[in-house]
C-alpha positions as CSV (number, residue, x, y, z in Angstrom):
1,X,10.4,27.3,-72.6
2,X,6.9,26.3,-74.5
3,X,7.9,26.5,-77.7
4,X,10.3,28.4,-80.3
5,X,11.2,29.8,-83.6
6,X,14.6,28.1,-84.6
7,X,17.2,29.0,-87.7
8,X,20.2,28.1,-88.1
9,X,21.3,31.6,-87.9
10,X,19.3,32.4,-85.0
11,X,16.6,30.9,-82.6
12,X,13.6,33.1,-80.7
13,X,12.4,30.8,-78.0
14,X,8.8,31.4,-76.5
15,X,7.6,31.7,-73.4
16,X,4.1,31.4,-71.9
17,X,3.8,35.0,-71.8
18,X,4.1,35.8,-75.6
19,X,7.4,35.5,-78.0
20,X,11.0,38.0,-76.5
21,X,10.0,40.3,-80.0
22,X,12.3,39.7,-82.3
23,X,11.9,42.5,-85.1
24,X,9.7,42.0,-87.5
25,X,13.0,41.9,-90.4
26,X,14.8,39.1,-88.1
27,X,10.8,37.3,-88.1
28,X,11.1,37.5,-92.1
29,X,14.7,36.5,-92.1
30,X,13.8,33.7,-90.3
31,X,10.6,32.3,-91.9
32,X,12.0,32.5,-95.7
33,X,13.5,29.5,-95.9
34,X,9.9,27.5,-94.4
35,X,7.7,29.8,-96.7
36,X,10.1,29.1,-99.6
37,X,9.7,25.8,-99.4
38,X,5.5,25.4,-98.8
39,X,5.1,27.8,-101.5
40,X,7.5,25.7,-104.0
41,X,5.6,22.4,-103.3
42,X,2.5,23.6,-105.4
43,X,-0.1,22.6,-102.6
44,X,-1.0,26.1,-102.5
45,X,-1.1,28.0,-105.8
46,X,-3.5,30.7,-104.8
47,X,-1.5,31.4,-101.5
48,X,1.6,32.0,-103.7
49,X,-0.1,34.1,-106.2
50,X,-0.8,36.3,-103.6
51,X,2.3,36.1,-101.7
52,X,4.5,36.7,-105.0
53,X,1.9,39.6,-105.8
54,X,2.1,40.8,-101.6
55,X,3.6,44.0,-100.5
56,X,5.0,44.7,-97.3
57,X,2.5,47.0,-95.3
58,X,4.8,47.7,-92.1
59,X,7.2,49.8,-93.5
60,X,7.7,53.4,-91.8
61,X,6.0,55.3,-93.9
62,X,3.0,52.8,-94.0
63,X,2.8,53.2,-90.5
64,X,2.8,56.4,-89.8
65,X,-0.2,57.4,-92.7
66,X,-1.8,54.9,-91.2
67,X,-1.6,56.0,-87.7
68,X,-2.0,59.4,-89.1
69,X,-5.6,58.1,-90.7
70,X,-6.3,57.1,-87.3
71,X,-6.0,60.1,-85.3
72,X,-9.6,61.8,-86.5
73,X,-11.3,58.1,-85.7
74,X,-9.9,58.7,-82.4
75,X,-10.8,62.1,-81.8
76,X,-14.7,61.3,-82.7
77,X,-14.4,58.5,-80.0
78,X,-13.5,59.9,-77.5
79,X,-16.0,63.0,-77.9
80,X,-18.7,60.9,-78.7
81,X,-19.1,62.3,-82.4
């Protein structure tokens, strides 16, 4: 093990090879508490404007426009257009 994630609830330890994928709500879950706390010490008042002001862009829907948004890009590659 290099390195790792730890909560009390749950830990996600790394390896050299990239991180064993925890989903992206248990990531959340487990980053609040850290985020909570840098936001709250005032060091960064533009960072939490934004992150108060921040939507989630990884939802399904989100996803799937955007992949759908994709698909013509993707077509023109590959024909050259």
């Amino acid at each position: 093990m290099i390195g790792g994630v730890a909560h009390p609830r749950t830990a996600w330890p790394r390896t050299r090879h990239g991180c064993l994928s925890p989903s992206r709500d248990e990531t959340r879950l487990g980053l609040a508490p850290q985020m909570t706390y840098l936001m709250d010490t005032g060091r960064s008042p533009t960072y939490r404007r934004y992150g108060l002001r921040a939507t989630r862009k990884d939802d399904a829907t989100w996803a799937f426009e955007t992949g759908l948004d994709c698909v013509p890009d993707g077509i023109a590659a590959r024909l050259g257009i």
